[in-house]
C-alpha positions in Angstrom: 8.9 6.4 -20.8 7.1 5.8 -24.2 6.9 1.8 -24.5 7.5 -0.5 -27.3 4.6 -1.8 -29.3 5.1 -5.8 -30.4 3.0 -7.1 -33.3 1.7 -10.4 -32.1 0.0 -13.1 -34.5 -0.4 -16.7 -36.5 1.6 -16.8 -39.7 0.1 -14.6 -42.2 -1.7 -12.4 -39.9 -0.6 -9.6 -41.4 2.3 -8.2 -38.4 4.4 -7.2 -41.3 2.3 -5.4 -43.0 0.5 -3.6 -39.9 4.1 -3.0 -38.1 5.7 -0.2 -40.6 2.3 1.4 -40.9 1.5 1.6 -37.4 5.3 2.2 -37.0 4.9 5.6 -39.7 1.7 6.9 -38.1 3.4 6.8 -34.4 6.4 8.2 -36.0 8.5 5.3 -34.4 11.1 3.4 -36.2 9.9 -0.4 -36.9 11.7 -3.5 -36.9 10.9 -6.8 -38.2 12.1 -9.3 -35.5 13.2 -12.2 -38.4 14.6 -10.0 -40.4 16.7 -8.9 -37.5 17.7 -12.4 -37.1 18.4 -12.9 -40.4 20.6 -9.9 -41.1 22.7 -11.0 -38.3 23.0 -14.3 -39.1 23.3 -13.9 -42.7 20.8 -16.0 -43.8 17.1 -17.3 -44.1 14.9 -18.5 -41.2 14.3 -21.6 -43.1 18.3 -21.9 -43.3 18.7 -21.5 -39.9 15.5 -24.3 -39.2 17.1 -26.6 -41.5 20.9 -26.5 -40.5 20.3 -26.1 -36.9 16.7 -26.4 -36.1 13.6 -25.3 -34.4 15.3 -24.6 -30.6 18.5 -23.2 -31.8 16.4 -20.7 -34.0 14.1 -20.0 -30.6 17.2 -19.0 -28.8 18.4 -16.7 -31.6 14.7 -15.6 -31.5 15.0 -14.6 -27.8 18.2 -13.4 -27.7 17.5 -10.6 -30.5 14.2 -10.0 -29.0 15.5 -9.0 -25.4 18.3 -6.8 -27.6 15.0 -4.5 -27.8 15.2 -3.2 -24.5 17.9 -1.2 -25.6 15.9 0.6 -28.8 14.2 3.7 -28.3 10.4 3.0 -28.8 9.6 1.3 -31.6 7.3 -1.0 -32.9 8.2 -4.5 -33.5 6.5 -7.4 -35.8 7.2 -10.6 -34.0 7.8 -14.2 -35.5 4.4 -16.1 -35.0 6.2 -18.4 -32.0 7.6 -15.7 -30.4 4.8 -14.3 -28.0 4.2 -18.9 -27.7 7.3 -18.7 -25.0 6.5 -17.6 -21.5 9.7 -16.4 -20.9 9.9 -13.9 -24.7 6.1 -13.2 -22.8 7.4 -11.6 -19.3 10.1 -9.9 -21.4 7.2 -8.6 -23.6 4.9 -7.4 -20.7 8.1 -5.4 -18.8 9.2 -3.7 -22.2 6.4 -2.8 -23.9 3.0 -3.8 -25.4 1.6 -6.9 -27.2 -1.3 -6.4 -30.3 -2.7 -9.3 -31.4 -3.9 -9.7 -35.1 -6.4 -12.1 -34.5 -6.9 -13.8 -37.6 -9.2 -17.0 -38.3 -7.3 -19.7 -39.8 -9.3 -20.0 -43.3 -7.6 -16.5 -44.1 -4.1 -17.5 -42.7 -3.7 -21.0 -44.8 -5.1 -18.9 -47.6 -2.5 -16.2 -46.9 -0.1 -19.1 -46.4 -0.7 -21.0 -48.7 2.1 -20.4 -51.5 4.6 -19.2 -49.2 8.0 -20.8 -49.7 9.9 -19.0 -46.6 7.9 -20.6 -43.6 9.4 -23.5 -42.5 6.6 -23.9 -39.5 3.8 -23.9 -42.7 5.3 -26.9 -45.0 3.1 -29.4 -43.2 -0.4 -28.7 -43.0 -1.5 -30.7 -40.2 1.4 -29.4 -37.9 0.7 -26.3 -39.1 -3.2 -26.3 -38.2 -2.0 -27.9 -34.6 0.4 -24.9 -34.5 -2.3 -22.4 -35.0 -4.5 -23.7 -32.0 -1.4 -24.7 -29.6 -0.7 -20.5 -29.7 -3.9 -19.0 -29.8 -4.5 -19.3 -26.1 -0.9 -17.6 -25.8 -1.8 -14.8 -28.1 -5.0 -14.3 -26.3 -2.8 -12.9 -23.3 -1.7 -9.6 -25.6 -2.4 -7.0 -23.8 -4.7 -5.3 -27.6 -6.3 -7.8 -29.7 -7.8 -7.0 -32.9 -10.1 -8.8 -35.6 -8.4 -8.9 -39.0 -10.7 -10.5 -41.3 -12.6 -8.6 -43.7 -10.4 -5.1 -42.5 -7.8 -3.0 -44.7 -4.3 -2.0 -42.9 -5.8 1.4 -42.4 -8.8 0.1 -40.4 -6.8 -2.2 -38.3 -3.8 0.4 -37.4 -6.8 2.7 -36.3 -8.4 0.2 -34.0 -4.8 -0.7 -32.5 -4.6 3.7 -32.0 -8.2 3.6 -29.9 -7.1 0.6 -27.9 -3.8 2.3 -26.7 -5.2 5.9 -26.4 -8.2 3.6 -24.3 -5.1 2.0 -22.2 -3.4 5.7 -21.2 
């Protein structure tokens, strides 16, 4: 059985971006796991932070990631605390495969900088603490792969090498 690919990464690495191209060229569908969320729940992730909070959005976030297991393969860009939970991990690990955009954090607070819809990236300290509490997590995906300094093109074709290297 073909597996699922899950985009893994910091805020502003680029998993939406990557996702529908890498999605296209593997001729899977592609979903973008906050969007999910947000469809369902009819409203923002920054809603959702602000009305409930951080662990009730965590819970939607786990819930509608272990909904997955009943897609056909696809690939799917995670929320940048997703892959951060052990538990979202194992599920993760059984269903499919983690990619890493490993990206260093000059480029993701410039990429971050004006962005309105991240509730995690208002406060640049917690933010900065954010980015190194999960980079030890993200280091577990299974593909990592260097951003910086890459287009989408190059990038999708070094996430192709590293799964062809892994059959």
């Amino acid at each position: 059985m073909e597996r699922h690919i899950y985009i893994v990464g910091f805020m502003g690495s680029g998993k939406s971006t990557i996702g529908p191209i890498l999605a296209g060229e593997m001729d899977r569908p592609f979903y973008d796991l906050d969007e999910l969320i947000e469809k369902e729940q009819e409203r923002s992730i920054s809603d959702i932070f602000e009305s409930q909070g951080e662990a009730f959005y965590r819970q939607l976030e786990s819930h509608k990631l272990f909904q997955s297991k009943h897609f056909m393969p696809c690939v799917m860009a995670l929320g940048g605390g997703t892959f951060a939970s052990k538990f979202n991990r194992d599920f993760i690990s059984k269903h499919g495969l983690s990619v890493w955009l490993k990206i260093p954090i000059q480029l993701a607070r410039e990429r971050c900088r004006d962005s309105q819809h991240r509730p995690l990236a208002k406060d640049p300290a917690r933010w900065e603490s954010l980015f190194h509490l999960r980079e030890p997590d993200y280091s577990l995906a299974n593909i990592q792969v260097e951003v910086q300094g890459k287009s989408a093109q190059q990038i999708c074709s070094e996430v192709h090498t590293q799964l062809t290297d892994m059959r």
